[in-house]
Phi, psi and omega in degrees: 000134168294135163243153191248084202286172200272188187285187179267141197258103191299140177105327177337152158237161220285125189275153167245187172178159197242122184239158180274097198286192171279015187247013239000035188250167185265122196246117144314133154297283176352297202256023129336310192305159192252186191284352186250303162196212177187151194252132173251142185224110153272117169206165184238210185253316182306312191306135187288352178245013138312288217294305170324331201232359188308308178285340140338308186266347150305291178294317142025257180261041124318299191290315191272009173322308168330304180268041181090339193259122162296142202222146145215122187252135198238158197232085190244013166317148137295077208319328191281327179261013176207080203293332164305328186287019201279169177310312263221345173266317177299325175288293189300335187293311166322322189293274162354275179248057143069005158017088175275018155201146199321162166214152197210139168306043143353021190319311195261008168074349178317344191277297169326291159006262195309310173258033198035073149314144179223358179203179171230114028257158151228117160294110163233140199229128182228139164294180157321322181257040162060039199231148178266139207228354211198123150202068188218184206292176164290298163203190200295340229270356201046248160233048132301183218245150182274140184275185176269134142085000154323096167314124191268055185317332190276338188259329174293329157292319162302332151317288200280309160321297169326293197292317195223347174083008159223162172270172161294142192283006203228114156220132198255107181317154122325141151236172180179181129352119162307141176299152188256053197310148160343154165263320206226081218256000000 
């Protein structure tokens, strides 16, 4: 079933905490950010509407590197009941479709927690100061296959965010997998 997060509370501010990427090194969320902002992306290896959009969100944050805004993608499922999402998948996931920025290991789930992450994928988007300006989808497609001419939101709000330090006030939630929490956390 799909879940939705709710909109975005502009301003929030950006949590840090330090994980264990696929690189087996200890990655800051934080200091990921580029001098323009930075994108946190909750996601897994399973979820059908990760694996649809993945290479999308590789070129994303490919593009937006140039320009200053830093990307990190987090994994906070529960691996015992939903064993594609263990550390060790997460390393072939990575591999796999080539990842140009860490993924990191959520294990005990606080970081999901601390930012109510609610689906995979869910996006927060931080400006320069670290307030959140952006928490809606990647583009219209869901987990369709990508289309010609597919309004790119996420990347144009990151556009703009870079340019002006704030985001658009008109935003389309992400939909996706639910997170797979813990029974007992």
């Amino acid at each position: 079933m799909a879940a939705i997060p709710p909109v975005c509370d502009f301003g929030w501010k950006a949590r840090d905490a330090v994980l264990t990427g696929t690189d087996a090194k200890a990655h800051s969320i934080l200091q990921q950010a580029g001098p323009k902002g930075l994108v946190v992306a909750f996601i897994c290896n399973h979820c059908p509407y990760v694996k649809a959009i993945i290479q999308r969100i590789v070129r994303d944050a490919e593009e937006l590197a140039p320009i200053g805004i830093g990307f990190v993608a987090i994994n906070s499922n529960d691996a015992e009941a939903y064993p594609d999402d263990s550390y060790e998948n997460m390393r072939r996931f990575a591999e796999d479709n080539r990842l140009p920025f860490p993924y990191l290991h959520d294990a005990d789930q606080t970081v999901a927690r601390a930012y109510g992450a609610v689906c995979t994928p869910d996006f927060f988007c931080f400006n320069s100061r670290g307030e959140l300006q952006y928490r809606g989808r990647l583009d219209a497609s869901r987990k369709e296959k990508d289309q010609p001419g597919l309004r790119r939101d996420l990347f144009e709000a990151m556009l703009q965010i870079a340019e002006t330090g704030e985001g658009p006030r008109e935003q389309v939630a992400s939909v996706g997998c639910s997170i797979k929490w813990r029974e007992n956390p």
